[in-house]
Every structure is written in structure tokens, then in C-alpha cells.
N, CA, C and O atoms as CSV, one atom per row, in Angstrom:
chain,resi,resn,atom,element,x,y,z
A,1,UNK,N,N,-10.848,3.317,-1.234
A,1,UNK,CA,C,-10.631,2.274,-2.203
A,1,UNK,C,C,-11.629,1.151,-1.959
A,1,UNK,O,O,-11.895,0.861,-0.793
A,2,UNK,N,N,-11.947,0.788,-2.518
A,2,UNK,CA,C,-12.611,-0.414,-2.374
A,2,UNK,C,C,-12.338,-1.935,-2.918
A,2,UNK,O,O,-11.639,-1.836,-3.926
A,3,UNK,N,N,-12.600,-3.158,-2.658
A,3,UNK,CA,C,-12.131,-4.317,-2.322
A,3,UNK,C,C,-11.328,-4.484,-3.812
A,3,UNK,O,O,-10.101,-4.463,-3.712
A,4,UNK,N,N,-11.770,-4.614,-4.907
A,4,UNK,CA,C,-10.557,-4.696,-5.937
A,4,UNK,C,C,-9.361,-3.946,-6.265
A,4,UNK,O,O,-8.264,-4.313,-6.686
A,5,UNK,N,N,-9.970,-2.481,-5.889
A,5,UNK,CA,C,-8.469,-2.064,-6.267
A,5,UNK,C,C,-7.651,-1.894,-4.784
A,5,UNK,O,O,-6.539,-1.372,-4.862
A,6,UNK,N,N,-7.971,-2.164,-3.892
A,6,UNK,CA,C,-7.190,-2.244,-2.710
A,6,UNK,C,C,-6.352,-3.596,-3.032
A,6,UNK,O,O,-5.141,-3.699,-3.231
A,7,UNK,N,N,-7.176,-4.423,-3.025
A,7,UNK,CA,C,-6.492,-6.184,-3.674
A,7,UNK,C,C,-5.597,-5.991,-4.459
A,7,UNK,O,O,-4.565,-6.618,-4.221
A,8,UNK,N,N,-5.600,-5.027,-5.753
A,8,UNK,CA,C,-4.886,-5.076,-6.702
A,8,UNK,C,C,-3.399,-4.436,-6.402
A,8,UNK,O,O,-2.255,-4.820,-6.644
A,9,UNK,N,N,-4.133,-2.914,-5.562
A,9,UNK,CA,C,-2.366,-1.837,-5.380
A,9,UNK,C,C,-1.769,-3.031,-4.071
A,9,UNK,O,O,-0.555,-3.222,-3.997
A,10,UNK,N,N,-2.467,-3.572,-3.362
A,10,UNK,CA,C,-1.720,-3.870,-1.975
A,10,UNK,C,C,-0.728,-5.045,-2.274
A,10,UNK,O,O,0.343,-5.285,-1.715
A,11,UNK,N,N,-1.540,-5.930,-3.608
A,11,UNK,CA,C,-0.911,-6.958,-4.469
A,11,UNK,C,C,0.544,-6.708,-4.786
A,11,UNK,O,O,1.591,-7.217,-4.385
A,12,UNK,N,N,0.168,-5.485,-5.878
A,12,UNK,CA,C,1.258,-5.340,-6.768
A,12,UNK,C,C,2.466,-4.457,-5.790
A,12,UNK,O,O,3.666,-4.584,-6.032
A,13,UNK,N,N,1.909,-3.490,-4.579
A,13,UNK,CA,C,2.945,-3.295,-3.501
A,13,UNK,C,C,4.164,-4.213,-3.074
A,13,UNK,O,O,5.391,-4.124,-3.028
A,14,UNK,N,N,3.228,-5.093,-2.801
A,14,UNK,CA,C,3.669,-6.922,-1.882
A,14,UNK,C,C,4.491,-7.084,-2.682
A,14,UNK,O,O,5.628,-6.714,-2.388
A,15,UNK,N,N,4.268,-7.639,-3.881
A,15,UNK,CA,C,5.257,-8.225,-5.304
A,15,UNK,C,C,6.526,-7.374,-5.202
A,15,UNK,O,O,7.644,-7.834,-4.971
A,16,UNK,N,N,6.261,-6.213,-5.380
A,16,UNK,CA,C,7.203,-5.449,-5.295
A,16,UNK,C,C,8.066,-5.104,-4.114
A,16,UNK,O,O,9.028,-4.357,-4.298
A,17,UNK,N,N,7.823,-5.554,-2.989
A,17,UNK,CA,C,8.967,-5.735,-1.718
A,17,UNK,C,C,9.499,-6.894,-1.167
A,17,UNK,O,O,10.339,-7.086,-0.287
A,18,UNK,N,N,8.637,-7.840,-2.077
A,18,UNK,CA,C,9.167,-9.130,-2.326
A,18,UNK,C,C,10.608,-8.814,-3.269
A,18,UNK,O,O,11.752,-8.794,-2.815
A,19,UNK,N,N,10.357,-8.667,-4.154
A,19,UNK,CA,C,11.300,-8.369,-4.977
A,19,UNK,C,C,12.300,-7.577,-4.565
A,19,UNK,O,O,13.482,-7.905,-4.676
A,20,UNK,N,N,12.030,-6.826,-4.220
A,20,UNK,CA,C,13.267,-5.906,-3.899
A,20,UNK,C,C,14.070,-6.647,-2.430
A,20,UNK,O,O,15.215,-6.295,-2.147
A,21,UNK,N,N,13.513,-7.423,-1.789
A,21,UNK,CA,C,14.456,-8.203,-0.327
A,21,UNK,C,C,15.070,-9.269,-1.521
A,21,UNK,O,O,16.239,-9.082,-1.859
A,22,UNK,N,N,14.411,-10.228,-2.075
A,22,UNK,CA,C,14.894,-11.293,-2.582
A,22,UNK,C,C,16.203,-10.915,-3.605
A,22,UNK,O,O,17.342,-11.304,-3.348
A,23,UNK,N,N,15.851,-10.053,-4.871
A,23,UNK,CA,C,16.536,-10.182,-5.560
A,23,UNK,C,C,17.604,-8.887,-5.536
A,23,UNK,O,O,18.822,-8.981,-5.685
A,24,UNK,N,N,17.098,-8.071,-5.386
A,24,UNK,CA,C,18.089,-6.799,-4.786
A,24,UNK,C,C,19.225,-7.412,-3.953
A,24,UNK,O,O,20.390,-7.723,-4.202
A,25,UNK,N,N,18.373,-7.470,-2.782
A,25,UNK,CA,C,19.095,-7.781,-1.371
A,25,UNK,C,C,19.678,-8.815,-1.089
A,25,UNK,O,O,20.604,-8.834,-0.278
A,26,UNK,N,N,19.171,-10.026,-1.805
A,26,UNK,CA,C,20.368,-11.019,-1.630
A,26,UNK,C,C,21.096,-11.187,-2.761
A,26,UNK,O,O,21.944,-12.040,-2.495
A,27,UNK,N,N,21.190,-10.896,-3.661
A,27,UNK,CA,C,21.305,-11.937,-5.593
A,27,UNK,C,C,22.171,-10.490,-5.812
A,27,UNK,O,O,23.293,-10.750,-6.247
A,28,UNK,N,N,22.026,-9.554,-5.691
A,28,UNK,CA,C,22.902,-8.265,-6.180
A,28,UNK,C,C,24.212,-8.268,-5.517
A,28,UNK,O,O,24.796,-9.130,-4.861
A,29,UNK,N,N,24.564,-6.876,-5.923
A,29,UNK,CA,C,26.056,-6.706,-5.452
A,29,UNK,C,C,26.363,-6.298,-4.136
A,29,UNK,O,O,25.555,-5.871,-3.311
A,30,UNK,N,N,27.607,-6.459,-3.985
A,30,UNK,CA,C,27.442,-6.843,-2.574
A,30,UNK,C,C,27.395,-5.338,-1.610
A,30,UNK,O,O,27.722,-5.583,-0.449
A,31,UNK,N,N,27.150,-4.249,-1.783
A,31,UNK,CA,C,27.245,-3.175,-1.154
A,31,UNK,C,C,25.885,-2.700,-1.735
A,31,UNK,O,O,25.890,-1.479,-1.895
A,32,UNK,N,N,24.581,-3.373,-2.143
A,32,UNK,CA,C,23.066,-2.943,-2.385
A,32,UNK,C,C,22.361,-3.499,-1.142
A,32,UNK,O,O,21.466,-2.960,-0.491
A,33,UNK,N,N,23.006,-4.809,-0.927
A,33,UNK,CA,C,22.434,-5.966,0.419
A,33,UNK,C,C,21.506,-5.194,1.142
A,33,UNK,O,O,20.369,-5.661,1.081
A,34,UNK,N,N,21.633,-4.036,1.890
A,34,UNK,CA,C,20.954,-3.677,3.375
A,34,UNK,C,C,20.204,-2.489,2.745
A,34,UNK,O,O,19.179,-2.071,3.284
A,35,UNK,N,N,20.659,-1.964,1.682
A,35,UNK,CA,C,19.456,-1.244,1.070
A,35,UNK,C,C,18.347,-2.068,0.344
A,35,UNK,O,O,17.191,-1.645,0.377
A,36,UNK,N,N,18.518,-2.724,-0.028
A,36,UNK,CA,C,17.304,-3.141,-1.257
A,36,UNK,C,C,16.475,-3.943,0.328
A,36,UNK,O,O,15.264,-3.727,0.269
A,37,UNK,N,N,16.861,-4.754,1.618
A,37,UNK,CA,C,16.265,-4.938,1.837
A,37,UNK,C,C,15.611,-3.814,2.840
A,37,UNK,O,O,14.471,-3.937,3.289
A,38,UNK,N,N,16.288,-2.938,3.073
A,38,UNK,CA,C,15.236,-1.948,3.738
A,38,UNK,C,C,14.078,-1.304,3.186
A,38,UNK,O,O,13.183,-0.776,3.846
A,39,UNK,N,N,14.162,-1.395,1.709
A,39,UNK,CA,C,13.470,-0.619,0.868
A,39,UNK,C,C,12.356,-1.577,0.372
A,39,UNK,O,O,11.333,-1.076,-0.095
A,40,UNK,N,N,12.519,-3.200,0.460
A,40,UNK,CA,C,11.795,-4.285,0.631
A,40,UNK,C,C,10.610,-4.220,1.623
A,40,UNK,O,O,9.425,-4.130,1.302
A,41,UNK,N,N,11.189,-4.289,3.076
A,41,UNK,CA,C,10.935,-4.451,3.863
A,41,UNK,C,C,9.703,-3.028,3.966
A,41,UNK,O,O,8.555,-3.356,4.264
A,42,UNK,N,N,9.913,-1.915,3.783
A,42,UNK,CA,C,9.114,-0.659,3.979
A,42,UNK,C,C,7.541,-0.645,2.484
A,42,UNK,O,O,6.442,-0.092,2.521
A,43,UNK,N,N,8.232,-1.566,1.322
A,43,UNK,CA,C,7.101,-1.738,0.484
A,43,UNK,C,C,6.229,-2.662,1.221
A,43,UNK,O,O,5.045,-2.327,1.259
A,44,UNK,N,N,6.619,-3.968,1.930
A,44,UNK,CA,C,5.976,-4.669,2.345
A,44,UNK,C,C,5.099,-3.912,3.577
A,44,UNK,O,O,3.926,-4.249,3.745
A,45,UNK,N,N,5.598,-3.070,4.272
A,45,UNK,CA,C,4.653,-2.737,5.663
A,45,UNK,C,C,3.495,-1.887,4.574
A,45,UNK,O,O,2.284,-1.980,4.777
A,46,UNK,N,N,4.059,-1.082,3.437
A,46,UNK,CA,C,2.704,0.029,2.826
A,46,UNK,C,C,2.124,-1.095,2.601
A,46,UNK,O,O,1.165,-1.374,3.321
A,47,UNK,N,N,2.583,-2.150,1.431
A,47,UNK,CA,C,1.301,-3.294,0.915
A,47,UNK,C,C,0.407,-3.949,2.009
A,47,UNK,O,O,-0.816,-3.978,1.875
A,48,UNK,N,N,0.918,-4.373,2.885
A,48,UNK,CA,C,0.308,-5.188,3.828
A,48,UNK,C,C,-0.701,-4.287,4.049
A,48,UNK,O,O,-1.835,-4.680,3.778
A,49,UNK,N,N,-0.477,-2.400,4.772
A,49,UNK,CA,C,-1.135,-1.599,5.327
A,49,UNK,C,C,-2.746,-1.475,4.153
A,49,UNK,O,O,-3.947,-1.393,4.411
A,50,UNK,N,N,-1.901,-1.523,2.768
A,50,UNK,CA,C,-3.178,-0.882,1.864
A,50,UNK,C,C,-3.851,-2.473,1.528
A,50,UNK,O,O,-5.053,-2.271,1.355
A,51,UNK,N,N,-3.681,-3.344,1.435
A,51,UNK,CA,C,-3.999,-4.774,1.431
A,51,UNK,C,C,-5.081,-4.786,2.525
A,51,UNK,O,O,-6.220,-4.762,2.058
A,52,UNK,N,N,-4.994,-4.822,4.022
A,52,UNK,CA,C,-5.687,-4.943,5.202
A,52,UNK,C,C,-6.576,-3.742,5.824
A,52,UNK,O,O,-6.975,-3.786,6.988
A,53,UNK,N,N,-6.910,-2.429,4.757
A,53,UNK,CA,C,-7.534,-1.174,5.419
A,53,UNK,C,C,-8.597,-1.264,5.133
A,53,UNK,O,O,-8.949,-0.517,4.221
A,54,UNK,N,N,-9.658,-2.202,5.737
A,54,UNK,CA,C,-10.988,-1.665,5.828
A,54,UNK,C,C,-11.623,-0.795,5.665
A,54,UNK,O,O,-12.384,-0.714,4.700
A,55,UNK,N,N,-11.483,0.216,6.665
A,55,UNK,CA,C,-12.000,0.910,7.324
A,55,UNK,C,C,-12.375,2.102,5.907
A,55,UNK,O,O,-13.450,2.685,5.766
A,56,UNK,N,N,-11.216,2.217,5.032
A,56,UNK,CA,C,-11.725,3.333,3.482
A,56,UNK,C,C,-13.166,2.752,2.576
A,56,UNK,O,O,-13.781,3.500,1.815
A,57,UNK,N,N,-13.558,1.299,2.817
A,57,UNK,CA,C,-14.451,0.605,2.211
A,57,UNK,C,C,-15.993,1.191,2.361
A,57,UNK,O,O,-16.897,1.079,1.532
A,58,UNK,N,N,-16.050,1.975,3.898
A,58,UNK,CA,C,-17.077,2.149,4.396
A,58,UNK,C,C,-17.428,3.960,3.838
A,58,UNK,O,O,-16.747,4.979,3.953
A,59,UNK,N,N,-18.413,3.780,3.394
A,59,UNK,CA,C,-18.644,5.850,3.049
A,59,UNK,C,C,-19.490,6.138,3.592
A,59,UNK,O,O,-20.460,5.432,3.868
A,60,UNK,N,N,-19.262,7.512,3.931
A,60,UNK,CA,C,-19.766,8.481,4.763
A,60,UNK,C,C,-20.921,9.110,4.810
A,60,UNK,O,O,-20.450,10.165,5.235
A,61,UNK,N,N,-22.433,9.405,4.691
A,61,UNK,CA,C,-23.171,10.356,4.827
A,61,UNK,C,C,-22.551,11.593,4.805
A,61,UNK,O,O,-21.603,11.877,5.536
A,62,UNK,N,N,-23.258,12.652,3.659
A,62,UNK,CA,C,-22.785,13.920,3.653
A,62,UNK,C,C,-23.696,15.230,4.650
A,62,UNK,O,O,-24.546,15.923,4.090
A,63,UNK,N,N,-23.485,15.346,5.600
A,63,UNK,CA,C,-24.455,15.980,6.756
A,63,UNK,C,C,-23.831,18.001,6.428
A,63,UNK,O,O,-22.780,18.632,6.539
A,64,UNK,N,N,-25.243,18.278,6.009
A,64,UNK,CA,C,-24.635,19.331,5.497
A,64,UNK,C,C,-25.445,20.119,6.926
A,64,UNK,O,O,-26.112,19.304,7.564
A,65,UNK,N,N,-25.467,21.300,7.391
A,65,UNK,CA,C,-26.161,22.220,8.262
A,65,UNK,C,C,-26.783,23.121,7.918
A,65,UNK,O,O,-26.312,24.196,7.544
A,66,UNK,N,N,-28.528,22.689,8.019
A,66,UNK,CA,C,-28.836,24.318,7.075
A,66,UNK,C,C,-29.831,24.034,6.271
A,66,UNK,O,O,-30.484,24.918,5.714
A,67,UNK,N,N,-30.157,22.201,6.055
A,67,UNK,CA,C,-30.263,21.814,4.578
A,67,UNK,C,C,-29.871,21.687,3.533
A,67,UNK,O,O,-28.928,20.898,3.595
A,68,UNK,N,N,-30.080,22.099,2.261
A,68,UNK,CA,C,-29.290,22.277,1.131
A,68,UNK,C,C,-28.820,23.984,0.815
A,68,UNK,O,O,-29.359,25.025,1.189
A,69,UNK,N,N,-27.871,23.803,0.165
A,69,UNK,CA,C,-26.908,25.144,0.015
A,69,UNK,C,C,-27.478,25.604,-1.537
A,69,UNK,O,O,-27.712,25.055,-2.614
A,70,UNK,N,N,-27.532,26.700,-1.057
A,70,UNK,CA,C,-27.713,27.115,-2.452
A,70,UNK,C,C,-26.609,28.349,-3.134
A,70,UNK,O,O,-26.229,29.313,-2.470
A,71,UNK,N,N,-26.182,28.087,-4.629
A,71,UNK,CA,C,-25.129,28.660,-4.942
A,71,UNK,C,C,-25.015,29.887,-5.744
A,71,UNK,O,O,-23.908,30.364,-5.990
């Protein structure tokens, strides 16, 4: 991925485990509480994860053996 759409999914991840602790987990009924925020809490670790991954930004050289292949 690279820097916008990482920004964008890790964004709209975030928003979305925001949402689900805040309004699920506290504002709902009262037997959703510990789900919505677990399910909060696990969007937030993917967003944060796809938000902060460098490391996909960088591409690879394709090192083939042989030279070029022929088909």
C-alpha cells in the first residue's frame, strides 16, 4: 500500500473501533457492553497496525536467475 491509501484504510479502520468502544460499548444495551468493546478494541490494534506499516511502501527488485525467461 502506499502512503494514501494506507492513511485512508488505517483511517477509516480507527473510526470504526472508535465507534464500536464508544457507542456500542458504552451507549447500547446493556448485555453488548464487553462485546462491542472487544470488537473496538481489535479494529483499533488492525488500524493502528495498517496506519503505521512502512515497511509495504518500499518495492522490491525482481531478481530473476538465468536472465530473462522466455515463454
Amino acid at each position: 500500500m502506499n502512503l494514501v491509501s494506507r492513511t485512508i484504510t488505517g483511517g477509516l479502520i480507527l473510526l470504526v473501533g472508535f465507534w464500536f468502544i464508544f457507542f456500542i460499548g458504552f451507549i447500547d444495551g446493556p448485555g453488548i457492553d464487553y462485546v462491542g468493546i472487544f470488537v473496538g478494541f481489535l479494529f483499533l490494534i488492525l488500524g493502528s497496525y495498517i496506519f503505521l506499516n512502512k515497511k509495504e511502501d518500499n518495492i522490491e527488485e525482481i531478481k530473476s536467475k538465468g536472465g530473462k525467461k522466455k515463454w
